[in-house]
C-alpha positions as CSV (number, residue, x, y, z in Angstrom):
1,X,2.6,22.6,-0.7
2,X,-1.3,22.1,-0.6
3,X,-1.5,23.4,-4.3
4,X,0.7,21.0,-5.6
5,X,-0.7,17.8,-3.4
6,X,-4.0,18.3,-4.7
7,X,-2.0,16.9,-8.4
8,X,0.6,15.0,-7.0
9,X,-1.1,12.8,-4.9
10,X,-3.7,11.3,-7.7
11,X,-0.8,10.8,-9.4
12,X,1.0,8.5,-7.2
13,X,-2.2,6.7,-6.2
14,X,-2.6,6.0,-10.5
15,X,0.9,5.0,-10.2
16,X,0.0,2.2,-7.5
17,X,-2.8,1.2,-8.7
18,X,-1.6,0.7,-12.3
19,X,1.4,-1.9,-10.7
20,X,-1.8,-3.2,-8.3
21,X,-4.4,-3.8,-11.5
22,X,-1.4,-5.2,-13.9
23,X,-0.9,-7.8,-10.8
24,X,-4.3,-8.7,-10.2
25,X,-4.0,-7.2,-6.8
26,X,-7.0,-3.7,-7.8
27,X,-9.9,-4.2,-5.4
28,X,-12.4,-1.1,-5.3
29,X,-16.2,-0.9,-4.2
30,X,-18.8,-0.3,-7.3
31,X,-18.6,3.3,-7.0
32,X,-15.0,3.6,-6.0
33,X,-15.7,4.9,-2.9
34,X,-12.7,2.6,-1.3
35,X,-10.1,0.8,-3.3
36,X,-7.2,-1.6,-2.4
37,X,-4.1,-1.6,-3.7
38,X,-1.9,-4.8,-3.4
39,X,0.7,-6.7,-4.9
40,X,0.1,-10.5,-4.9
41,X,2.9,-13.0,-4.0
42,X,5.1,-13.4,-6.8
43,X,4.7,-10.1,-7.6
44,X,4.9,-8.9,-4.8
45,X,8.6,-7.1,-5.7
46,X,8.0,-5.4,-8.3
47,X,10.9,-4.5,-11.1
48,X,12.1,-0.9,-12.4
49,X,10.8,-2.2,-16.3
50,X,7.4,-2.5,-13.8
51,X,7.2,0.8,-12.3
52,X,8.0,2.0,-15.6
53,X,5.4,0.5,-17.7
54,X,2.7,2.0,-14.6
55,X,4.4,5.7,-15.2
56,X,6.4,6.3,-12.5
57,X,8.4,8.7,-14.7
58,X,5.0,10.3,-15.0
59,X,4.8,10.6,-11.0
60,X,7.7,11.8,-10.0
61,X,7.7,14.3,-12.4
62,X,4.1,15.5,-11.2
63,X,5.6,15.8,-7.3
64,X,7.7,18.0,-8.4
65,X,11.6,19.0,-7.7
66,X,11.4,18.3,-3.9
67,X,8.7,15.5,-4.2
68,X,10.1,13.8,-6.6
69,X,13.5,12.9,-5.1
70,X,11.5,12.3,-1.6
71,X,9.3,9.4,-3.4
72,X,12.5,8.0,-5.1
73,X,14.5,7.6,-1.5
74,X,10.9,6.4,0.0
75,X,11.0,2.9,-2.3
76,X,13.8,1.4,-0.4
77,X,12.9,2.8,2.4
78,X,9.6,0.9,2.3
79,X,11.4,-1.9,0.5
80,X,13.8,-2.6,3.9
81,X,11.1,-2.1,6.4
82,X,9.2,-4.7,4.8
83,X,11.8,-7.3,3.8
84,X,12.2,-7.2,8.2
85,X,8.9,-8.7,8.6
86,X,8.5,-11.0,5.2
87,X,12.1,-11.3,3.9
88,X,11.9,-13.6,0.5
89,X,8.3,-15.4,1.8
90,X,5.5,-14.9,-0.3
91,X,3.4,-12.7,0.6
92,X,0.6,-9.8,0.2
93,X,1.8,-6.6,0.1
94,X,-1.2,-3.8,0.5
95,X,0.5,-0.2,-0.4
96,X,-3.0,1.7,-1.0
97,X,-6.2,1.3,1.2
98,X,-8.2,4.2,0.6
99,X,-11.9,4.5,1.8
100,X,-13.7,8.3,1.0
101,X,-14.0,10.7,4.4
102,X,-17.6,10.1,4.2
103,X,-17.9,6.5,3.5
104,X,-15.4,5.7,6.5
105,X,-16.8,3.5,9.1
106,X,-18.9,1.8,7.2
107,X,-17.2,-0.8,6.5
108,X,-16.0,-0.6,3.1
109,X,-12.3,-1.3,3.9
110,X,-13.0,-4.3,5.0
111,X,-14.6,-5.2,2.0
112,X,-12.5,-4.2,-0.6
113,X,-9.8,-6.0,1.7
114,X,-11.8,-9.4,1.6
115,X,-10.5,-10.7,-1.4
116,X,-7.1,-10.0,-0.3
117,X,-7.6,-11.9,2.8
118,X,-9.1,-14.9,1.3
119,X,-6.2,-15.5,-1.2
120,X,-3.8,-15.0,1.3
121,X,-5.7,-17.3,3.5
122,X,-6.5,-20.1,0.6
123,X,-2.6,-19.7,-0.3
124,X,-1.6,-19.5,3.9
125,X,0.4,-16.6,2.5
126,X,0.9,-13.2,5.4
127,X,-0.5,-9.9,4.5
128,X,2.2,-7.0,4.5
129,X,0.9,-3.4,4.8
130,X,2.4,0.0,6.4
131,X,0.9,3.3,7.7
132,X,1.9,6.6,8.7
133,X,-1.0,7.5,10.4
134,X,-1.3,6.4,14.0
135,X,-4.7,6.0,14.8
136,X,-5.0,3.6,11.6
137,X,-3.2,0.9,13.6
138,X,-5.6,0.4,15.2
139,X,-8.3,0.0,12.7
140,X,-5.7,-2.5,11.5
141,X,-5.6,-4.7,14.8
142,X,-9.3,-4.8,14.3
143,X,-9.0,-6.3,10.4
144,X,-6.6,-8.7,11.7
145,X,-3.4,-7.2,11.8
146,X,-0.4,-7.2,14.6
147,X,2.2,-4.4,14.9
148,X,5.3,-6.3,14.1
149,X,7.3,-2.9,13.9
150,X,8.0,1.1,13.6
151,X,10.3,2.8,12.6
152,X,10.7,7.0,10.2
153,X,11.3,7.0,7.0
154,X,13.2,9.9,4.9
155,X,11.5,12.8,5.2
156,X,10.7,12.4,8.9
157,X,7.7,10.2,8.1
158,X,6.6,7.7,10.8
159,X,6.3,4.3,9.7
160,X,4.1,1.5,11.7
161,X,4.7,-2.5,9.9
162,X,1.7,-4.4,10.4
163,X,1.1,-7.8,9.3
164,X,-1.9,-10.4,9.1
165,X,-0.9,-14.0,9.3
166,X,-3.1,-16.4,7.7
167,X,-6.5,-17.3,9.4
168,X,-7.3,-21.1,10.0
């Protein structure tokens, strides 16, 4: 429901970036024209009491009766596809990469990505991220990233694992 997206969405995007800032792992551009969203290792699993304090009661309630069940089944979902790749390593895990339609190609994902990359580098620590959009894999490969998997998550939703080992 388009309607309801144009709420829903901004809310889980708060959602993430409330667990992301609380981290340390918030990375956006001056005007927040592209922001990254990670979890840092050590955090990088977040607890319920965590996705409580960042509203998640608050997000699921805002996608709605269908939504809302479909976000809670997604967390595991995410959870499993990712534990293949990392298992218990630490690791950086980037849920939200977000660059404005008319900003794109300009390389502002990269940059809100950088400092990212070099803590994961300094720490020789992977970077975890997923998409469900096909032709981002590619933009991916070109940040650094190899497919390490694919799979659907509930819903129907394709799923593409990428992850960035540490450079040097």
């Amino acid at each position: 429901d388009p309607a309801r997206r144009r709420w829903a969405v901004p809310a889980y995007a708060r959602l993430l970036f409330r667990l992301s800032a609380a981290a340390g792992g918030a990375f956006a551009t001056a005007d927040r024209g592209a922001v990254a969203c990670g979890l840092p290792p050590g955090s990088e699993w977040p607890a319920v009491w965590d996705f409580l304090r960042a509203g998640v009661l608050s997000a699921v309630w805002r996608l709605g009766p269908r939504g809302g069940p479909r976000f809670v089944r997604l967390g595991p979902a995410f959870d499993a596809a990712r534990a293949r790749h990392v298992g218990d390593r630490p690791h950086w895990y980037v849920y939200l990469l977000g660059v404005r339609p008319e900003l794109q190609g300009k390389g502002l994902g990269r940059a809100v990505l950088r400092p990212i990359f070099d803590a994961a580098d300094r720490d020789r620590v992977p970077v975890y991220l997923e998409t469900a959009t096909e032709v981002n894999v590619l933009i991916y490969r070109r940040l650094g990233f190899e497919l390490v998997g694919q799979g659907e998550l509930p819903g129907g939703i394709p799923n593409w694992e990428l992850l960035r080992t540490p450079a040097g």
